[in-house]
N, C-alpha and C positions, 0 to 999 in steps of 0.2 A: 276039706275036699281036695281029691288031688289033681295034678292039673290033667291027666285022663280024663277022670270023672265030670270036671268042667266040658274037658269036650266033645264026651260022649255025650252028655246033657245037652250040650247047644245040636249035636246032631239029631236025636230023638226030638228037641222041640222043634226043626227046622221042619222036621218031618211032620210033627204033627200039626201046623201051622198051614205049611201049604195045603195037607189033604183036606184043612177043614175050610179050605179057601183065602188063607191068609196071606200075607205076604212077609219074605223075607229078606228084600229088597226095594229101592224104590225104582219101579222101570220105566223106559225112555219111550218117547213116541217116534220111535227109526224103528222100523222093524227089522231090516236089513244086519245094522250095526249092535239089534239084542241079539240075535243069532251067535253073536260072539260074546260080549258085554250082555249080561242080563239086567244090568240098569247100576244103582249105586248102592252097592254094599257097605256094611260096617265097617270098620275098624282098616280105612285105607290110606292108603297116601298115594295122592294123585297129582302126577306132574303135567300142566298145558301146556304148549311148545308150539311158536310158529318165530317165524320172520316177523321184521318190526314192520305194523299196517298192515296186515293179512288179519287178523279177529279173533285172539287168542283170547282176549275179555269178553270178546261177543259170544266164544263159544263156552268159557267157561259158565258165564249169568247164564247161557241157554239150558245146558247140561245138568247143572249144579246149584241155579238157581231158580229159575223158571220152571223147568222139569218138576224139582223134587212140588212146588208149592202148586202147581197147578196137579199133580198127585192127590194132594193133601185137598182141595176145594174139590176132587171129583169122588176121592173115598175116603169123606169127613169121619167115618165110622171102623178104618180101617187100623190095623194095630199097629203100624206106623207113624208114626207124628213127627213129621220134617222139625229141625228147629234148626237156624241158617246164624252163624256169626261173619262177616264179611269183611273183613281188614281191607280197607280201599286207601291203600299208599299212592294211589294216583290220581284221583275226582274227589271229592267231596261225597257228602251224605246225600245233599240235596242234587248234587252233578246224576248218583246210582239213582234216587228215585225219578228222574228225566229220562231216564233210560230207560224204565221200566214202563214207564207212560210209555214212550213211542213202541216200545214191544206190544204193549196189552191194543192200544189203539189199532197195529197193524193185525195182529191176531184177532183180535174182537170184531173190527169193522172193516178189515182192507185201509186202511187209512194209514200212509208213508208220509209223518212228519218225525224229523229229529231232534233232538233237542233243541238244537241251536232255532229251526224252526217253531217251534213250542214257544220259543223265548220272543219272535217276533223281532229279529234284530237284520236280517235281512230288507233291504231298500224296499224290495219290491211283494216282499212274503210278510203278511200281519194276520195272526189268526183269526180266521173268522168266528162269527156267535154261534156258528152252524157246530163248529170242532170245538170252541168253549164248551160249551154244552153237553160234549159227548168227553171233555174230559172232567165237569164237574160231575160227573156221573159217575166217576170213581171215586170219589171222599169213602164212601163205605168198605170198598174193595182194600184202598190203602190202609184204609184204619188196622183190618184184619190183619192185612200184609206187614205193618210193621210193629206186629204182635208176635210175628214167627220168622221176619227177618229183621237180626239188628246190623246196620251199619256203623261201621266204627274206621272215623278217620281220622283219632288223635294221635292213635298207638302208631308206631312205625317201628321200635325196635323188638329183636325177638324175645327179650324175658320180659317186656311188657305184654306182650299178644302172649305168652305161655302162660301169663300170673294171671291175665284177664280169665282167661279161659278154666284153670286152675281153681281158681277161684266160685266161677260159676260151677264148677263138675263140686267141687265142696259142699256147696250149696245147696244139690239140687242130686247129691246123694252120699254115700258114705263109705269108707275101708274095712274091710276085714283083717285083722291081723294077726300074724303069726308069731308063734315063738321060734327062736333060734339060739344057738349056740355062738357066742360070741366072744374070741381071745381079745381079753385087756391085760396086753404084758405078759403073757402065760397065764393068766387065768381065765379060764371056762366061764363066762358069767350068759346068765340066759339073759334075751331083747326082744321084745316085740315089736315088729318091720312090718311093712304093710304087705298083702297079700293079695286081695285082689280086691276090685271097686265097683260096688252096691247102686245103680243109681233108684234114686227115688222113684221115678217112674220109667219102667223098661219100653215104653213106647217110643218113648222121646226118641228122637235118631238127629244127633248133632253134626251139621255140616259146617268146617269150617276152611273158607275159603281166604287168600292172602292174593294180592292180585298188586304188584306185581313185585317178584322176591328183589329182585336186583334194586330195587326202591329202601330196601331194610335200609333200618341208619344203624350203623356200625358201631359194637358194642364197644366199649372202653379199650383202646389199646390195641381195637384188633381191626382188620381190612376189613374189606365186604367182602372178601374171599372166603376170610376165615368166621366171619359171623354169617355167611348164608350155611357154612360146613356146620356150624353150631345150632342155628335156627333148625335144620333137616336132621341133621342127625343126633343131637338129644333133644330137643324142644318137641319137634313133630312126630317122632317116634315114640316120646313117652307118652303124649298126648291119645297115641293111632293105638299102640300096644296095651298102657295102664287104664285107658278108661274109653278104648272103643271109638274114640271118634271117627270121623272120615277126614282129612284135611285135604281140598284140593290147593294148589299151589301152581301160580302163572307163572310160565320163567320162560324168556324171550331166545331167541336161536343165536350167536353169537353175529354182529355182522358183518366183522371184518371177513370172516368164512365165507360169509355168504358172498361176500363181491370178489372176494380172490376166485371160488370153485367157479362162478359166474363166466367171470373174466378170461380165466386161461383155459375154463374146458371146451371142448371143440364137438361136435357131432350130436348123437341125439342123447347119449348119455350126458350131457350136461343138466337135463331135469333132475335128475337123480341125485345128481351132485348138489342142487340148489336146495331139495327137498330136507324137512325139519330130520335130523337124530339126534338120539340120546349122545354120542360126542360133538354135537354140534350147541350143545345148551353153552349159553352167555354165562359169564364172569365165574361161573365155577359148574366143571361138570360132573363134579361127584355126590350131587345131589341125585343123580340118575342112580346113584348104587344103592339108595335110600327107597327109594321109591315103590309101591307095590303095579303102579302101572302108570306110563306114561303118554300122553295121547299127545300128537302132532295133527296140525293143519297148514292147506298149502294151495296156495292162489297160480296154477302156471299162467294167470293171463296179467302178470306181474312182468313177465320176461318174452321180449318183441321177438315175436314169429313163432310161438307158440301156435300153431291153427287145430289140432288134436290134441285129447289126451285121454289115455287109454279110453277111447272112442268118442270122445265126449267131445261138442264141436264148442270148441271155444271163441271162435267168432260169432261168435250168437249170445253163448250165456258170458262169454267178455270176463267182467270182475263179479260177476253172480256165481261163478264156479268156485268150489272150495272143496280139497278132498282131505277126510279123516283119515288119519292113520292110527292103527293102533303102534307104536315104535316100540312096546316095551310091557310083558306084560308076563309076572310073576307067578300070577295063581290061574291064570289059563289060558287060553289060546292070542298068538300074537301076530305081527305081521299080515295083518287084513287091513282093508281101506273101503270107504263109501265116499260115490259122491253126494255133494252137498249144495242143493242151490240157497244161497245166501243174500239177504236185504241189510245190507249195512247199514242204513239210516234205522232200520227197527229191529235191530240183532236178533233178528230172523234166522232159523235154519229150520231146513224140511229134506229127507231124503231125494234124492235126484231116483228117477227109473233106471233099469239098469240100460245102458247102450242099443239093444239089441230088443227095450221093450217100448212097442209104437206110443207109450203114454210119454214118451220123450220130447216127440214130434210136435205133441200139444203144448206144450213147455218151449220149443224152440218158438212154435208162431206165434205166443205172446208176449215173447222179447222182440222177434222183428220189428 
């Protein structure tokens, strides 16, 4: 098959998929932000970007990891099937499942505990039997959960997280291969190369998130400069291109940038200057040249005398405000932004109204 025909095929099935009600994506609960983003697609490479302490893991888990699986419990039947690998270079296994409690508990009941809360290590804060209770009510939930999300916090360098991965796509499908012409020495001898990758079941939709890159440990002999340039550009691209995956990827804002633009800009273009971009990514920014889209978040009630922002009153929603940006985006539309009101403690995100619509109002009188 040639590679037309390949994607004439993925276009006729995309089509015939949707009109029969199917999905060819997994989409997000922003309505605003699918307008742009129709949710998460196959075979991408997605860079997170904020400032250090603004919630570029809170929005990644929300996005990428929350999203795709609360997808998957509401269209158990649909032709999709989320499967989540989770390289967490910076928590533990059991640190990401804490996290995931405080999420579900705030989602599920309104209920604002954090980990550290959950753990009961606070003087005056001990869980009560009332919230036991409503977390042993998830043993079932988890069980599911870590059937289609694995955590993995031993791997830290990049041909360990490629072989892991590699390994599993083996596994769990197979190569088609082709012949070629091959000079050994001046002789024409024919070989067969791999061509393109069969998975066992075409439902399956692999996400594979690394959170967070600047954490790689650095390959034999080389910096982290030159092994995140390796991790992104042949690790995650053969991963994205040779078998389809999605791989999202954390990579922090640099922050020397951040307090120099800080520091010396003067007037009201100083926001602008502090806000996440693609030349502003930490320890190496050529990972932005790799990437099929890259999304930034950005806290302006991080930086004193902030009181607006693009009309949004920031003395009220305080450090609840967080605005997406889309900073970089390959296959379609780019340079748009939603706000975001945001619960740190239960890595919460929900679109904000827009400025100018009174459901805002309501939103402001329950922060008062």
């Amino acid at each position: 098959m040639s590679i037309f025909e390949r994607v004439k095929s993925n276009i006729v099935s995309n089509k015939t998929i949707r009109e029969s009600g199917g999905f060819t994506c997994i989409p997000w609960e922003l309505p605003r932000l699918s307008n742009v983003l129709p949710g998460i697609q196959r075979a991408k490479y997605i860079i997170v970007t904020a400032n250090s302490k603004v919630g570029k893991t809170q929005l990644a888990d929300f996005l990428f990891l929350h999203q795709p699986y609360e997808f998957y419990l509401a269209n158990p039947k649909a032709n999709i099937k989320p499967r989540i690998f989770y390289f967490s270079l910076e928590m533990s296994k059991e640190s990401k499942i804490m996290s995931v409690l405080s999420y579900k508990l705030f989602k599920d009941h309104q209920i604002v505990a954090s980990p550290e809360e959950l753990l009961s290590v606070f003087k005056n804060k001990i869980v009560n039997d009332k919230l036991l209770e409503k977390i042993l009510e998830y043993e079932t939930f988890f069980k599911d959960f870590e059937d289609k999300v694995t955590f993995i916090d031993s791997i830290r360098n990049p041909f360990g997280i490629f072989k892991y991965m590699e390994e599993y796509a083996l596994s769990n499908g197979h190569w088609v291969f082709k012949e070629m012409d091959w000079d050994n020495n001046g002789r024409i001898e024919k070989k067969k190369v791999r061509d393109y990758y069969v998975p066992n079941n075409p439902e399956e939709f692999p996400i594979i998130i690394i959170d967070h890159v600047s954490l790689l440990s650095p390959e034999k002999d080389q910096s982290l400069h030159q092994t995140m340039s390796k991790f992104s550009s042949d690790y995650v691209l053969y991963l994205r291109d040779k078998y389809k995956y999605t791989i999202v990827a954390v990579q922090q804002q640099a922050a020397d940038q951040e307090k120099q633009q800080y520091t010396f800009g003067k007037g009201d273009s100083v926001i602008d200057k502090v806000k996440p971009t693609p030349d502003g990514l930490g320890d190496n920014k050529l990972t932005g040249r790799d990437c099929n889209l890259m999304i930034g978040l950005f806290a302006p009630y991080r930086y004193n005398g902030v009181k607006d922002y693009n009309g949004y009153d920031i003395t009220i929603l305080k450090d609840n405000f967080r605005e997406l940006s889309i900073l970089l985006n390959r296959d379609g539309r780019g340079n748009s932004s939603v706000g975001l009101y945001f619960n740190g403690a239960s890595n919460f995100f929900e679109e904000l109204p827009k400025p100018n619509e009174p459901e805002l109002l309501k939103i402001y009188s329950k922060l008062k």
